[in-house]
N, C-alpha and C positions, 0 to 999 in steps of 0.2 A: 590548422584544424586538429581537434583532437583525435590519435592515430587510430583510438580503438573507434570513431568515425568514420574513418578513413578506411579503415581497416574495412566495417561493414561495407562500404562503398563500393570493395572491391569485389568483393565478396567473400568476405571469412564471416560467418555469423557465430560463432563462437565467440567470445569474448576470453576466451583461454588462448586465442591463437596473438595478440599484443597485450604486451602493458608497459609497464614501468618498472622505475627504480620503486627500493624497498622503502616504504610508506610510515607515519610517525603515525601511532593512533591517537586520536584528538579526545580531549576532554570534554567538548563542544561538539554540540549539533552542528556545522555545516560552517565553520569557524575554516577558509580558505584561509589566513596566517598564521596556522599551526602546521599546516601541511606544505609538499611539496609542492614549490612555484608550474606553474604549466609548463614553461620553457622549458623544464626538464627533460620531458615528453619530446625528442628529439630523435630519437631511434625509431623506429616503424616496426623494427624488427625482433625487441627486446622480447623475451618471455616471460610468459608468467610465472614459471620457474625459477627466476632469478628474487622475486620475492614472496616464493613459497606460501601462497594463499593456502590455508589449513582448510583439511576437508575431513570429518568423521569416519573413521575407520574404525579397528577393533584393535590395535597398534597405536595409534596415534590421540594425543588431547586436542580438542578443537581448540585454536586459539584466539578466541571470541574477540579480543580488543584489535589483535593483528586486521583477521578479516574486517571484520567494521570501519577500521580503520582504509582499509584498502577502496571498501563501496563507496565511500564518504570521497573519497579522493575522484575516484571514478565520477562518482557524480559531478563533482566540483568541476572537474575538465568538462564534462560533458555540458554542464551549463554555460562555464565559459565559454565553449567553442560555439554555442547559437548564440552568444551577447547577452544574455537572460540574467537576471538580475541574482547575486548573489543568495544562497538561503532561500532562495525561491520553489525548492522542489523539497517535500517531505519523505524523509524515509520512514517505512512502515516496518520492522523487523516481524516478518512473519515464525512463529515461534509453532505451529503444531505439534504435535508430538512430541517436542522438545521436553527437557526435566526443568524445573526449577532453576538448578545452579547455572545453567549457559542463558536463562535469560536474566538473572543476577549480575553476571559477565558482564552481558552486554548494556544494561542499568548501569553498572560502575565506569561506564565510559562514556556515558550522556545518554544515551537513548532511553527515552519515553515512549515512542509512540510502538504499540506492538500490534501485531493483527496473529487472531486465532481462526479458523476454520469451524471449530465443532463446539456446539455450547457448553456443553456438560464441562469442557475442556477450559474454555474460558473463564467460565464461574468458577473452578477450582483454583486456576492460578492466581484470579485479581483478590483474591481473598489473602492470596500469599506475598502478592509482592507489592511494592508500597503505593501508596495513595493516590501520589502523582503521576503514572502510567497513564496516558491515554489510550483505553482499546480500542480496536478496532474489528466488528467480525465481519470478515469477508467468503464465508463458505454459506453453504446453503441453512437457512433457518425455515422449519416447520414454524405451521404458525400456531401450533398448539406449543412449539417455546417462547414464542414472543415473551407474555408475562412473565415467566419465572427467571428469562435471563436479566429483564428489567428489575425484575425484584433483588435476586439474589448481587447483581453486577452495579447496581445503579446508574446515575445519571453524572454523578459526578465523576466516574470513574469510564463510564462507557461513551467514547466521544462520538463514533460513527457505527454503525451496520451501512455496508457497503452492496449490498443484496439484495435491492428492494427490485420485484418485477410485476408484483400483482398489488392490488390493490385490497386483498382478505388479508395479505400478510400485514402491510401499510396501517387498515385501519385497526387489526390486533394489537401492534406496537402503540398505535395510538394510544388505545384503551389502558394499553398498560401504565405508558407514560402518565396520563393524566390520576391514575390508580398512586402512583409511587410520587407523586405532588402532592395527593390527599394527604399521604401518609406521612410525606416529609417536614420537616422545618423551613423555613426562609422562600426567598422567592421560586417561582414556578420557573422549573426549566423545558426547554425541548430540546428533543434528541436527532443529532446529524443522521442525515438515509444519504446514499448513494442511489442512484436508479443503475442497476445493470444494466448494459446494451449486449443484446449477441450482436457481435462487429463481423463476425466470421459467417454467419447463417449455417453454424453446423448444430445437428442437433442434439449432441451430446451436450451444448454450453446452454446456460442457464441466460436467461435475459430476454426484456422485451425487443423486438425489433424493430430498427434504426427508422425513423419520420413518423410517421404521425401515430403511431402507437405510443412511441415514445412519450410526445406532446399530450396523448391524450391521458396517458396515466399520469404525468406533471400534473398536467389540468386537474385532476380529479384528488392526488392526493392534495396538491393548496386548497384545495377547495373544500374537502372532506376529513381531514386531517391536522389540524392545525396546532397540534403538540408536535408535529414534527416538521425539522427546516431540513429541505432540499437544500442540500451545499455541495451536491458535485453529480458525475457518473460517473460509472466504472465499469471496465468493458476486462475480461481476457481473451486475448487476439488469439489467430491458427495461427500456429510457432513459423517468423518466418515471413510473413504477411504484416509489410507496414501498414498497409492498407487498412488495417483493421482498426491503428493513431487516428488515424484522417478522418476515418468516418468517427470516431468517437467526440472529436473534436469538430465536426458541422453538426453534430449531433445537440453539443453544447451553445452552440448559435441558435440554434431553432429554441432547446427547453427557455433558453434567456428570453427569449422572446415571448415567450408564454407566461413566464411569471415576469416579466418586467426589470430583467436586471441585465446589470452587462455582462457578457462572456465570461471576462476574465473574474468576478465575483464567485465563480462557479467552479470546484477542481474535477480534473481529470485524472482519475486513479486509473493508471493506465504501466504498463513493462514491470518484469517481474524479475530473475536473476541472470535469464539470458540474453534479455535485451531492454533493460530499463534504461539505461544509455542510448539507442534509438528512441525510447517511447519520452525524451525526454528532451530532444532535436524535436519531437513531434509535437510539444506543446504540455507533455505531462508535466503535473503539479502534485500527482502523490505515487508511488511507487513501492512494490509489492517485495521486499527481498528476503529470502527464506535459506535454503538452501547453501547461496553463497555466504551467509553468517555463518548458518548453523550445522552445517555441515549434512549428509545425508541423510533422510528423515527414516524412522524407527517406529511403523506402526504398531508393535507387537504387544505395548505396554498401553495404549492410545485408552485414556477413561473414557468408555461409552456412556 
């Protein structure tokens, strides 16, 4: 079993309390024979110290390829240790607040897929960084930005919003969507939604709640919506609480059922830097990593 598994099992839910030997940063998305074989993974007891995962300080340069390289690995164990198909789980580099040059970093070592939190933020950076990024926004969107982040971010550029819970916000993106087809060349596209679930029932978290709420906003955005294709949920759990996997994942058994497809056609964006490795034992298929790239985040500079 993979230790930092094992490790959870025991109870260490840090994921600084095990790791491994020192890690090769890969060129490659999720490319398991450029990196270190699992067998390595042999000590229970090693620290994360021993291959000095880079964290943001006022002293120190983040070292983008290092870390990246390290989650990459982390993941790969963690897949293997449920049997789960290689390249099977997507990492999302969540970049907020972040400057330009550390998500340039992390572009020069493979990654594509990024997620931002705040529009304004997003539109500024896909303007800057190249073509082939897929975004992802996963923080809260007003639906008086629906259109302009459609506009300014487009379709070809913008792979998911992960944030859908109401159905005013749903049918604004619509509109948007079918707006920016008018205006486009070549074939009509639609845009990936996520439905959020509150997994935790607190009411700080954003999302509809877990059964037939759920189902019945499915129901209505296929029905009402049809520039946009449901291709997964997304839930963020109470830190701590697997619990929160599980239901996210019978969650995605019910919406399948509702639109007619099988489970696993559907992803669970699900565990973020302290426990995407659990959320990933639990069935996840996209994963939220910020912090442990990018070192600790810097609101001070944040474009509103």
């Amino acid at each position: 079993m993979n230790p930092r598994i094992a490790a959870y099992a025991l109870g260490f839910r840090s994921i600084s309390a095990f790791s491994g030997p020192p890690l090769l940063p890969s060129r490659q998305i999720f490319t398991p024979r450029h990196l270190i074989p699992l067998s390595t993974y042999d000590n229970l007891g090693r620290s994360l110290t021993q291959h000095n995962m880079s964290t943001s300080t006022d002293d120190d340069v983040v070292d983008i390829a290092a870390n990246i390289g390290h989650v990459r690995q982390m993941m790969d164990d963690a897949i293997a240790s449920c049997e789960r198909e290689s390249g099977s789980v997507r990492l999302v580099a969540v970049s907020k607040t972040k400057p330009l040059e550390l998500l340039q970093a992390a572009y020069e070592t493979g990654q594509r897929y990024f997620g931002e939190n705040y529009a304004q933020e997003l539109m500024t950076k896909s303007a800057e960084m190249p073509d082939d990024v897929a975004w992802h926004f996963i923080g809260p969107l007003q639906s008086n930005k629906a259109a302009q982040l459609i506009r300014r971010v487009g379709l070809d550029k913008l792979a998911c919003i992960e944030t859908i819970s109401t159905i005013k916000l749903a049918a604004k993106l619509n509109r948007a969507v079918d707006s920016w087809n008018e205006e486009s060349s070549g074939e009509a596209k639609k845009l990936g939604i996520y439905i959020q679930v509150n997994t935790s029932g607190e009411e700080t978290k954003s999302g509809v709640t877990p059964g037939a709420e759920v189902c019945d906003l499915v129901k209505q955005i296929s029905e009402e919506c049809p520039s946009l294709s449901i291709d997964g949920l997304m839930t963020i759990g109470a830190p701590g609480d697997d619990s929160c996997f599980d239901t996210l994942a019978e969650c995605r058994d019910e919406v399948a059922k509702v639109l007619g497809r099988e489970p696993q056609e559907l992803d669970l964006s699900m565990g973020m830097s302290g426990d995407f490795e659990v959320a990933i034992a639990k069935g996840a298929t996209s994963v939220r990593v910020g912090s442990t790239i990018f070192g600790a985040r810097d609101y001070s500079n944040l474009a509103k």
